[in-house]
C-alpha positions as CSV (number, residue, x, y, z in Angstrom):
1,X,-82.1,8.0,44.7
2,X,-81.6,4.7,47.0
3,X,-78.2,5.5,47.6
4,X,-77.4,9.1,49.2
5,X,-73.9,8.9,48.0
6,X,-75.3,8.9,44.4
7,X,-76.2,12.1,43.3
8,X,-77.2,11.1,39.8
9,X,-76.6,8.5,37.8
10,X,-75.2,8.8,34.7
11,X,-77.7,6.4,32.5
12,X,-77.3,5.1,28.9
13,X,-79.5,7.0,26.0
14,X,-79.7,5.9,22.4
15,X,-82.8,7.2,21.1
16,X,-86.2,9.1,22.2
17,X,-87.9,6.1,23.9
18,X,-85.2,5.5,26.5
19,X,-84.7,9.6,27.7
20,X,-88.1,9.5,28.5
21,X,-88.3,5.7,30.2
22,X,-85.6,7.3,32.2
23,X,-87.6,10.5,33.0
24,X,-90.4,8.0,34.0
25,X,-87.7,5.9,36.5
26,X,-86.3,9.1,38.0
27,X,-89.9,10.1,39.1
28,X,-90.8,7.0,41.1
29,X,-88.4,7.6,43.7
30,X,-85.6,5.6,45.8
31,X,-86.3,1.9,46.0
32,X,-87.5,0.1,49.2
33,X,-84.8,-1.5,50.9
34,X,-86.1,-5.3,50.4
35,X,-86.1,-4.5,46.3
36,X,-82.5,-3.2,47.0
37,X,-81.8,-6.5,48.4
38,X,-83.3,-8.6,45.9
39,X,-81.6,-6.9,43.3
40,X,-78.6,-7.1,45.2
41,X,-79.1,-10.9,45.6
42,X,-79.9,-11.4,41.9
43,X,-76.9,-9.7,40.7
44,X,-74.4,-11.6,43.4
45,X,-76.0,-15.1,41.5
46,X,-75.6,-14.0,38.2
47,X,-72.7,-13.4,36.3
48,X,-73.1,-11.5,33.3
49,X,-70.6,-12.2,29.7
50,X,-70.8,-11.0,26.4
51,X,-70.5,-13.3,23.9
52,X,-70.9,-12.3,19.8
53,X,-71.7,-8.8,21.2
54,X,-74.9,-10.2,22.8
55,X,-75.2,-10.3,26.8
56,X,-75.8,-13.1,28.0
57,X,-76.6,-14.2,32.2
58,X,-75.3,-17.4,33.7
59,X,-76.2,-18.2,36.7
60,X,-73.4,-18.4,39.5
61,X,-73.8,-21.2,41.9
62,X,-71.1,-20.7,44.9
């Protein structure tokens, strides 16, 4: 895990392809701490609606 207060994460499963995608995540370990920070950036920029029941990203400027 990156973050040691997380003990697990509780992930999202609909069907036989995403258990094991997240089998394969949970194996590669915690992230470094410059992808924790790009994803960190990333998500800060973007904000995130749903619209018609279909996410959709725009892009937060300020």
């Amino acid at each position: 895990m990156s973050y040691p207060q997380v003990v697990s994460p509780i992930t999202g499963i609909l069907n036989e392809k995403e258990v094991e995608g997240n089998i394969i995540v949970s194996n590669l370990g915690p992230l470094e701490a410059s992808q924790i920070r790009e994803l960190q950036k990333a998500y800060q920029e973007t904000r995130f609606l749903i619209k018609n029941n279909t996410l959709k990203s725009v892009q937060h400027h300020g």
